[in-house]
C-alpha positions, 0 to 999 in steps of 0.5 A, a space after each residue: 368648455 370655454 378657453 377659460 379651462 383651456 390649460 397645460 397638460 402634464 406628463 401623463 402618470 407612468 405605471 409604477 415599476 416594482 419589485 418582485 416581491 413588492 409585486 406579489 404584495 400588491 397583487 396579494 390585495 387585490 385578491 382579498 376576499 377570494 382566499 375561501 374559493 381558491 382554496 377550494 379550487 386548489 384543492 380540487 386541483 391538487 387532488 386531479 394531480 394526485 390522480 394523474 400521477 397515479 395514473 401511469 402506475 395503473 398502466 403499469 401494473 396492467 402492462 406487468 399483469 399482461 406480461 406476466 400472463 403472455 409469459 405463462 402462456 408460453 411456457 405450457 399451454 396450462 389453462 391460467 389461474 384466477 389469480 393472473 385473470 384477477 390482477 388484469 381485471 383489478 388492474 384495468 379497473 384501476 385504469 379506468 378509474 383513473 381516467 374518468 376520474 381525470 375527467 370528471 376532476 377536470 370538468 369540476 375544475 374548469 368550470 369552478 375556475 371560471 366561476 373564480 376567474 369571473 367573480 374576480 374580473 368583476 370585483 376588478 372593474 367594480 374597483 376600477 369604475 369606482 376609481 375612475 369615477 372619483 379622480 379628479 377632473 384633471 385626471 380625465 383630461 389627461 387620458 384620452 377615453 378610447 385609451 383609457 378603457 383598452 388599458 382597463 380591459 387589457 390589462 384586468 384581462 391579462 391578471 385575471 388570466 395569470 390568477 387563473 394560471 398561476 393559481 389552477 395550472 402552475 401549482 397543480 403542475 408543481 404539485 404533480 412533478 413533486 408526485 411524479 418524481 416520487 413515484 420515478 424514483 421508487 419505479 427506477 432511479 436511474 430513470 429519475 435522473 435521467 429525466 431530471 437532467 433534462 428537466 431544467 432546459 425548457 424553464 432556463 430557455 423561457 427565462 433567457 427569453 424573458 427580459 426582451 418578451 417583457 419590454 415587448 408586452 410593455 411596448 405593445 400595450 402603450 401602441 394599443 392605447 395610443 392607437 385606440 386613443 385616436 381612434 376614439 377621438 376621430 369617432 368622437 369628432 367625425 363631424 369635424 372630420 368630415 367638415 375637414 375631409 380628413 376620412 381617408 387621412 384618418 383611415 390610413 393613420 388608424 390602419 397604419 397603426 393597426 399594421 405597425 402593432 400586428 407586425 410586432 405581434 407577429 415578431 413576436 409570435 417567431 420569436 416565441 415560437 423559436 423559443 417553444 421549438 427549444 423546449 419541445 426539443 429539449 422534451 424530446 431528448 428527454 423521451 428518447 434518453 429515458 427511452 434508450 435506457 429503460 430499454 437496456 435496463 430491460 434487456 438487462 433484467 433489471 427492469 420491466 416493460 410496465 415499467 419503462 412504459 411507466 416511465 415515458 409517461 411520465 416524461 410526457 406528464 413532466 415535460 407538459 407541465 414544465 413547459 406549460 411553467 414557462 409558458 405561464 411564466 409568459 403570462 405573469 410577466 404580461 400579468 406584472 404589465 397588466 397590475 402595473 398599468 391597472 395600478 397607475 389607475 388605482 394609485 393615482 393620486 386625488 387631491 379632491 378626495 373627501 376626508 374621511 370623516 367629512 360630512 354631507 353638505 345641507 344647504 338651507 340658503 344658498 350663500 356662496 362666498 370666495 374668500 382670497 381664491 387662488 389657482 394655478 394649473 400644473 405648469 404653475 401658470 396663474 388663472 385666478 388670484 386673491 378673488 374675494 366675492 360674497 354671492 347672497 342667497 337667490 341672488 343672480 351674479 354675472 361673470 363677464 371679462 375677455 377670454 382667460 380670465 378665468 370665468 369658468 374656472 371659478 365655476 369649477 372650483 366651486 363644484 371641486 372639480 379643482 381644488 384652490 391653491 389658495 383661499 377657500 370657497 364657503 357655502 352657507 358657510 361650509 368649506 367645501 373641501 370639508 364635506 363630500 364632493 357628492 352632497 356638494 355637487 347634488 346641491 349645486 345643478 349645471 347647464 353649459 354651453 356644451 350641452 352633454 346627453 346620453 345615448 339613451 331616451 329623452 325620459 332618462 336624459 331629463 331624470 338623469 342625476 333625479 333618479 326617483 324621479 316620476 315621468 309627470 315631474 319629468 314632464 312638469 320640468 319639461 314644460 316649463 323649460 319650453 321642451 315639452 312642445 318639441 319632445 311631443 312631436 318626436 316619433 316616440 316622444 319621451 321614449 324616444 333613443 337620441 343620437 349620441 351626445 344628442 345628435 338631431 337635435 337643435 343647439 336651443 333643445 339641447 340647452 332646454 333638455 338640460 335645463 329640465 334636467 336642472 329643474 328636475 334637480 331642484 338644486 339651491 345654487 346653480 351654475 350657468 356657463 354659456 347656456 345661451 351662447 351660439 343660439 339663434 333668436 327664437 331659441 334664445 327666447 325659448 331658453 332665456 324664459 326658461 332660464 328665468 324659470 330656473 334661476 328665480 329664488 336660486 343662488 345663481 352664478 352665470 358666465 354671461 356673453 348675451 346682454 340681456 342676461 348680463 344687464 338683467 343680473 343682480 350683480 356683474 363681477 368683471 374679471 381681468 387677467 384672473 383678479 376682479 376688476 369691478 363689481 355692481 350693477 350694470 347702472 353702476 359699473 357704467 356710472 363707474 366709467 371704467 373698464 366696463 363702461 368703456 367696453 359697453 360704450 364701445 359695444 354700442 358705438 359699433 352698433 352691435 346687435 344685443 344678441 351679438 354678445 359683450 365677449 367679442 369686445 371683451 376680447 378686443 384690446 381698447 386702443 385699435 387704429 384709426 379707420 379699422 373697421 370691426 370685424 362681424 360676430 363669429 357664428 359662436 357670438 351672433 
């Protein structure tokens, strides 16, 4: 990208803090269109807590039967009667029954919630891809891409696993402390309150723990993004760190945050095993209350041992789902994070975004107008101001001017990729920002300087953006933009995998590959930006045949810094300081004797070569001091 897009970069969007309630509408919504099954999960759900709470009443009866029956033995040694052998047997079915069908519940549910928990993880990213993909361009530059996507995975992780929590655990659990409380109180309600007193303790010790466990999620999940971030950047950029022998530098930074987070991690993990350690002593005290007074009640005759066994199990069934509340407590908090951060995402804003009964744009000539186009970035630093330019259909206009001025701004806001803060751009007549940015841009086909391919064959870097498009068309594109020589010397030709961003490629295949790319497209305008910027000879005669190929009978708009191409163009357009300076022909503008002949004539008095590039003096101020001697072409103008 030239320094043209180079801008300020504003704050980047802080996730929403909302209410509780507020909270719960908006995660009610991303849950629509899976009321059906998690209804029927729940309902499976509730009837595994319908049997568990059963359950303990089996053991009783059993233990009651049993006890009756050793009490029958000792008072004679009568044979027993078949109603005692009767009630053992219905009683052990009754335990049996209930534990496979826990069991059995059991599975059935975990794999019916997985399936819940994955069809929504899905429906999830498909939102977000979608999402990511129609922000706007200004969006992206503000995030780095290795954070962006541990937000996303992180976070759409964290609420589907408070889904799964809140809804296949936390209601099942409440549905079986209301059934076993019941079933205390009709057992013995001296037990009930006993238990009741201490019931409460675990959830009051979550909740004091909640508030500092909250802003350490929110800490954690802005180090983790910061942190893989960077790392996404230094993997990207390994060239340069290399070039800069900055491995070992970029090693430690990496580690260092690695360390710091885990260290959080493991505060944390202190912290909330002391909190855990509370609520396990708290369900203690509760098993040996209800213990100690069911023993006396026992020995007092007023209860029976089936039923103080009875009782302590269900101690154990309450406190386990009691606890397991404030651990899932835990979770919808990490859940709010996660909704937060996936929201600033979901909800951020697009001023790009189509209408939403704008048509598709169908271009028949090709006519490109800017009527009065103004932009300014978001610190409110001008770029362009008032440009006005008639492109004709077919026609080749070249962009030239310093750096800054502006060029390759005004490309992009012919693509919408940044919408004007004045002004509007027509295409055969067509606002653009009435149509869908999609039919605009399949319309208008690209090549840049930085070329970007794919980790993928060479076959689907061409075809790419012409899906249906057969490998002869491919190969048709390929050899007319000068690549089909070189791809048929590669050890798989057109299947073979390139590198990431096309890495053992040269600068000049790159450029040809996307400019078959371009031609495969078939686009009525195109939008060239450098193309042939930092190329040696031979390549650029390679990619400037090709270019010709391309161009021919296309709109054209052309960020030119080689001569041949500027001199060759219908039209020059030279832009200073975001407004245009001049417009002609190249005879023209030199006839014209201002700016640019002024720079040209400079431009040959210093005897640069053609391949040198009109940038590095269009960069250069007029008046220099006598006896300065010109500084050689950089290896990105040569």
């Amino acid at each position: 990208m030239s320094p043209d897009s180079a801008h300020g970069t504003p704050a980047v969007q802080q996730p929403p803090v909302r209410s509780t309630l507020a909270w719960v509408r908006h995660a009610s919504q991303w849950l629509q269109g899976f009321g059906r099954p998690i209804g029927k999960v729940l309902a499976l759900a509730l009837v595994l807590a319908t049997v568990s709470a059963a359950a303990p009443l089996a053991v009783m009866r059993l233990v009651d039967a049993l006890g009756q029956f050793a009490a029958q033995r000792l008072a004679g040694p009568g044979s027993m009667p078949a109603s005692a052998l009767l009630s053992i047997g219905v009683a052990l079915l009754l335990v049996a029954g209930a534990e496979l069908g826990q069991v059995w519940l059991s599975k059935l549910l975990e794999t019916r919630s997985w399936r819940v928990r994955l069809a929504l993880d899905f429906s999830l990213r498909q939102r977000v891809t979608e999402r990511l993909h129609q922000l706007p361009l200004s969006w992206h530059q503000q995030h780095t891409v290795g954070g962006t996507v541990n937000k996303v995975n992180t976070s759409i992780h964290g609420f589907v696993s408070a889904v799964g929590e809140i809804g296949f655990k936390v209601l099942p659990a409440i549905a079986y402390l209301v059934l076993a409380l019941a079933a205390l109180v009709q057992l013995d309600w001296r037990l009930a309150i006993a238990v009741c007193v201490f019931a409460p303790l675990p959830a009051l010790i979550g909740m004091g723990a909640a508030s500092e466990q909250t802003r350490r999620d929110r800490d954690l999940l802005k180090h983790w993004t910061a942190t893989f971030g960077r790392w996404t950047e230094v993997l990207g950029g390994i060239r340069t760190v290399k070039g800069f022998a900055m491995e070992r530098e970029e090693e430690r930074r990496f580690l260092s945050a690695v360390a710091a987070g885990n260290a959080r991690q493991t505060e944390g993990a202190r912290r909330d095993a002391r909190t855990a350690a509370w609520q396990g002593l708290s369900a203690a005290a509760a098993r040996v209350s209800v213990a100690a007074l069911g023993a006396w009640l026992v020995l007092q005759g007023e209860g029976t041992v089936g039923t103080l066994v009875a009782a302590l199990q269900y101690v154990g069934g309450l406190f386990g789902p009691i606890q397991g509340l404030t651990s899932v407590y835990a979770t919808v908090r990490r859940a709010r994070v996660s909704l937060e951060t996936v929201s600033s995402i979901l909800d951020a804003p697009d001023p790009l975004a189509d209408a939403p009964d704008a048509p598709d744009l169908v271009v028949t000539q090709g006519e490109v107008t800017f009527e009065g186009v103004s932009f300014a970035y978001a610190d409110d630093r001008p770029v362009l101001q008032d440009v006005s330019l008639r492109v004709a259909p077919g026609e080749t206009v070249a962009l030239v001017g310093p750096s800054g001025s502006g060029k390759t701004t005004l490309l992009a806001l012919l693509e919408r990729l940044h919408a004007p803060t004045a002004g509007r751009i027509l295409v055969d007549g067509v606002d653009v920002r009435g149509c869908t940015a999609t039919s605009l841009r399949r319309q208008v086909g690209t090549v840049m300087q930085d070329v970007h391919l794919f980790h993928d064959t060479i076959l689907a870097n061409i075809t790419y953006g012409t899906p249906g498009a057969t490998r002869q068309q491919a190969e048709d594109a390929a050899r007319a933009a000068h690549a089909h020589e070189f791809i048929e010397k590669l050890p798989q030709g057109y299947d073979t995998v390139l590198g990431e961003r096309g890495a053992g490629l040269s600068g000049g295949q790159k450029q040809r590959l996307a400019i078959a790319r371009a031609l495969l497209k078939d686009p009525p305008v195109l939008v060239l930006d450098e193309a042939t910027s930092a190329l040696d000879n031979e390549s650029e005669a390679l990619v400037q045949d090709a270019l010709q190929r391309l161009t021919r009978g296309r709109t054209t708009l052309v960020v030119a810094h080689r001569l041949s191409t500027i001199v060759d163009a219908d039209r020059i357009v030279v832009l200073r300081a975001g407004r245009i300076d001049a417009i002609g022909t190249h005879a023209q503008l030199l006839a014209q004797g201002g700016y640019y002949a002024k720079l040209f004539a400079r431009h040959a008095r210093e005897q640069r070569p053609v391949a040198g590039g009109l940038e590095a003096v269009l960069d250069q101020p007029l008046q220099r001091p006598q006896g300065h001697r010109p500084a050689e072409p950089s290896a990105a103008q040569a």
